[in-house]
LOTI-474299 format. One record per atom (N, C-alpha, C, O): residue in one letter; atom name; z, y, x. Coordinates in steps of 0.1 Angstrom, whole numbers. Example, Ala and Ser with C-alpha at 12.3 -4.5 7.8 and 13.67 -1.06 7.14 Angstrom:
<nodes>
+------+------+-------+-------+-------+
: type : atom :    pz :    py :    px :
+------+------+-------+-------+-------+
:    A :    N :    78 :   -57 :   132 :
:    A :   CA :    78 :   -45 :   123 :
:    A :    C :    78 :   -33 :   132 :
:    A :    O :    85 :   -33 :   142 :
:    S :    N :    71 :   -22 :   128 :
:    S :   CA :    71 :   -11 :   137 :
:    S :    C :    79 :     0 :   129 :
:    S :    O :    80 :    11 :   134 :
+------+------+-------+-------+-------+
</nodes>
This chain:
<nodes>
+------+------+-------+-------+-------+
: type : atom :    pz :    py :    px :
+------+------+-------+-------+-------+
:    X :    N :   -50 :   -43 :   137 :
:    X :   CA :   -42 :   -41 :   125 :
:    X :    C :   -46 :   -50 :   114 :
:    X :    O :   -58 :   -52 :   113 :
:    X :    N :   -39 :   -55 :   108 :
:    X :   CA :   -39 :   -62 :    97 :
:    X :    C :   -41 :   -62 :    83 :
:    X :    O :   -31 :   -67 :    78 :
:    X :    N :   -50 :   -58 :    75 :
:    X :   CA :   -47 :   -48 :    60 :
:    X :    C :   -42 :   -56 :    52 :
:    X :    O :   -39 :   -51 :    41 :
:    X :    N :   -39 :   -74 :    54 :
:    X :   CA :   -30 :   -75 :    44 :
:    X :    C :   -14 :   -72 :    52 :
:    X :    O :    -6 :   -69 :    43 :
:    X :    N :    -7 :   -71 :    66 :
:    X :   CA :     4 :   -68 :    63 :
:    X :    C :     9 :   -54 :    59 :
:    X :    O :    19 :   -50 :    54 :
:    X :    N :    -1 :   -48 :    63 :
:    X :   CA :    -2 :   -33 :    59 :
:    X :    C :     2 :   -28 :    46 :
:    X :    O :     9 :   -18 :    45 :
:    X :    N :    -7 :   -38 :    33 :
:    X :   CA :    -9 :   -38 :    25 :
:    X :    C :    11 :   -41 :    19 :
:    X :    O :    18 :   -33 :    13 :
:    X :    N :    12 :   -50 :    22 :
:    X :   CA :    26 :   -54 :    21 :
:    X :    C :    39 :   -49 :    24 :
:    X :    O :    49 :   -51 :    17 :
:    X :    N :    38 :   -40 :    38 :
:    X :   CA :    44 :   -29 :    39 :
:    X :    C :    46 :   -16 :    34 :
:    X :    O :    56 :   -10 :    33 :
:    X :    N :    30 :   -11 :    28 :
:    X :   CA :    28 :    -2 :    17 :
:    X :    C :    39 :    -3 :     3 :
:    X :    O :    47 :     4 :    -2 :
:    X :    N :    34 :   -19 :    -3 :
:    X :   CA :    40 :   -20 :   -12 :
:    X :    C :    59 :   -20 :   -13 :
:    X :    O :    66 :   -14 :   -22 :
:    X :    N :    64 :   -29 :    -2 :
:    X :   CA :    79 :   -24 :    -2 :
:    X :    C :    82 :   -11 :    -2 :
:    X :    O :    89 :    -6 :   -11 :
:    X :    N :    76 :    -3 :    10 :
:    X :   CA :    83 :    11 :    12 :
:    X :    C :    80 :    19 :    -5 :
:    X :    O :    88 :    28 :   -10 :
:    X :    N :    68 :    14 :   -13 :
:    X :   CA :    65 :    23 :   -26 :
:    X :    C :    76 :    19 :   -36 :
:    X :    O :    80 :    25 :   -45 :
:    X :    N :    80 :     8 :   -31 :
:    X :   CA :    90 :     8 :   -43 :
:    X :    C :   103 :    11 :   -42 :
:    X :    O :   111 :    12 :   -52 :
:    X :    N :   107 :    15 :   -26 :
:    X :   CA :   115 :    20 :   -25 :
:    X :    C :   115 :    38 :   -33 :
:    X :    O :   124 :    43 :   -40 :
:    X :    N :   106 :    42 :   -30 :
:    X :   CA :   107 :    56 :   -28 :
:    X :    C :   103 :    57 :   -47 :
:    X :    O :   109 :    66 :   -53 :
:    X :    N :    97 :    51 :   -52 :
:    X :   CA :    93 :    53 :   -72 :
:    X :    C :    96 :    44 :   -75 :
:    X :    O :    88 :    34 :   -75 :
:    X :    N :   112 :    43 :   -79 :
:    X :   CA :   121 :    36 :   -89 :
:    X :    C :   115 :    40 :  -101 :
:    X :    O :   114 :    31 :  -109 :
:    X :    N :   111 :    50 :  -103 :
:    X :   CA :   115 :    53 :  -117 :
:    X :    C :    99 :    47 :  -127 :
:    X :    O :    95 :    46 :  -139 :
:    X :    N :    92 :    42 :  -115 :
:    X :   CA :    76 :    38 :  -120 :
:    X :    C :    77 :    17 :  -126 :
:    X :    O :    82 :     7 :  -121 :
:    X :    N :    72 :    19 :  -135 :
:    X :   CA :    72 :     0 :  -134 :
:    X :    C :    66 :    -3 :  -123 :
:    X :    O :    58 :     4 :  -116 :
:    X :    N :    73 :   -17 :  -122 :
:    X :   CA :    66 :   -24 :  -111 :
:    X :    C :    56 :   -28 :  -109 :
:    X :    O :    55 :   -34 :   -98 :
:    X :    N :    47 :   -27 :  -119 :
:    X :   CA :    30 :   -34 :  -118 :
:    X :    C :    26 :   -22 :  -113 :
:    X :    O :    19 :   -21 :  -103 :
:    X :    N :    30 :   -10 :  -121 :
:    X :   CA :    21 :    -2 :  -118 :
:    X :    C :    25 :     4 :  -106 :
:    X :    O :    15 :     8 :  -100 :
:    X :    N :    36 :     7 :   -99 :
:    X :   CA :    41 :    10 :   -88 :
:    X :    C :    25 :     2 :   -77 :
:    X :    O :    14 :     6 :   -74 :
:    X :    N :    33 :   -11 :   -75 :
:    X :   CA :    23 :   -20 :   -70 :
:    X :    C :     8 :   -20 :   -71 :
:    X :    O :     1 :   -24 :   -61 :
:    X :    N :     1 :   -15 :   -83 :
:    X :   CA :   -15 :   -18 :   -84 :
:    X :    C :   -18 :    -4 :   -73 :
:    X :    O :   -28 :    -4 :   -66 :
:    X :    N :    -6 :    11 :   -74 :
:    X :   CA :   -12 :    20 :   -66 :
:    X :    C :    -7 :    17 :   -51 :
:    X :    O :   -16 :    20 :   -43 :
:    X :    N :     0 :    14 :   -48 :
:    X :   CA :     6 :     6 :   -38 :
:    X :    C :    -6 :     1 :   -29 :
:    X :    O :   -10 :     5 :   -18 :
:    X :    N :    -8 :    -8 :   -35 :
:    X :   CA :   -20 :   -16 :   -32 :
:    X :    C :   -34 :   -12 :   -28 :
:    X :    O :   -41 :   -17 :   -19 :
:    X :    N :   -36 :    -1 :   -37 :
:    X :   CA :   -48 :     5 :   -39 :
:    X :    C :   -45 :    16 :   -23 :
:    X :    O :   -49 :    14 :   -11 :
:    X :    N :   -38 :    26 :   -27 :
:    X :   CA :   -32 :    30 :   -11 :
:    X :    C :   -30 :    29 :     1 :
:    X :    O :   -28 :    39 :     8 :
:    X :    N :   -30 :    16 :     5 :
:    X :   CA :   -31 :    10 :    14 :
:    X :    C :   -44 :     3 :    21 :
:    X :    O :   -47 :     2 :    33 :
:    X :    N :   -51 :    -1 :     6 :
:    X :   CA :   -64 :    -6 :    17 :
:    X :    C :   -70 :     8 :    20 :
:    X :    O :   -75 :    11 :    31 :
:    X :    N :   -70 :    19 :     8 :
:    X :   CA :   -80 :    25 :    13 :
:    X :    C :   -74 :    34 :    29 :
:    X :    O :   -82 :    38 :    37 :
:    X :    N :   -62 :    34 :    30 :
:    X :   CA :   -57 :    34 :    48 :
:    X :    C :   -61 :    25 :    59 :
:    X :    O :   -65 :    28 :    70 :
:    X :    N :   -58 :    10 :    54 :
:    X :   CA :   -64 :     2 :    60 :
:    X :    C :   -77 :     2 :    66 :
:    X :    O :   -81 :    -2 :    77 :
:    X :    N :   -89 :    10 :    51 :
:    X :   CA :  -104 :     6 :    53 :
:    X :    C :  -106 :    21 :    65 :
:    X :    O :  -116 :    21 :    72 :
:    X :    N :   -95 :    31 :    68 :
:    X :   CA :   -97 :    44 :    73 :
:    X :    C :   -95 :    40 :    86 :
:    X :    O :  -102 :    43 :    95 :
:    X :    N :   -86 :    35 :    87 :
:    X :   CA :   -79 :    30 :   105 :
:    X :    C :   -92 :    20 :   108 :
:    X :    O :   -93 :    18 :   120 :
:    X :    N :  -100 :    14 :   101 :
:    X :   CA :  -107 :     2 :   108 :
:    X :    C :  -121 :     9 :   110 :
:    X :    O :  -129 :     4 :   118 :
:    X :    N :  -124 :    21 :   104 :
:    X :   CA :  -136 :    27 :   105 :
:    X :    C :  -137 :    37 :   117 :
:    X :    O :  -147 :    42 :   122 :
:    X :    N :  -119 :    39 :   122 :
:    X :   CA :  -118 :    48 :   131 :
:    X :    C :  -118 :    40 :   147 :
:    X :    O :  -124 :    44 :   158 :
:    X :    N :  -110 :    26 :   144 :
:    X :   CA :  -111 :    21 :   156 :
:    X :    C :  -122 :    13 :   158 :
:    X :    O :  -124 :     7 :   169 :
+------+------+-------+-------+-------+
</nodes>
């Protein structure tokens, strides 16, 4: 698995779902979200 496309996928689907958040901030949790998924899937496999 990949944690930057992961990372990338996180971020589209977040902005689908919290319109109502700006976009930086949407994105910095987005972001943040994802790797720490990323760092959990890589520790697992």
């Amino acid at each position: 698995m990949s944690c930057g496309a992961s990372q990338w996928t996180a971020v589209s689907t977040a902005q689908r779902w919290k319109g109502l958040l700006s976009w930086s901030a949407e994105r910095e949790a987005s972001m943040t979200w994802a790797w720490r998924v990323c760092r959990a899937v890589e520790r697992v496999e």
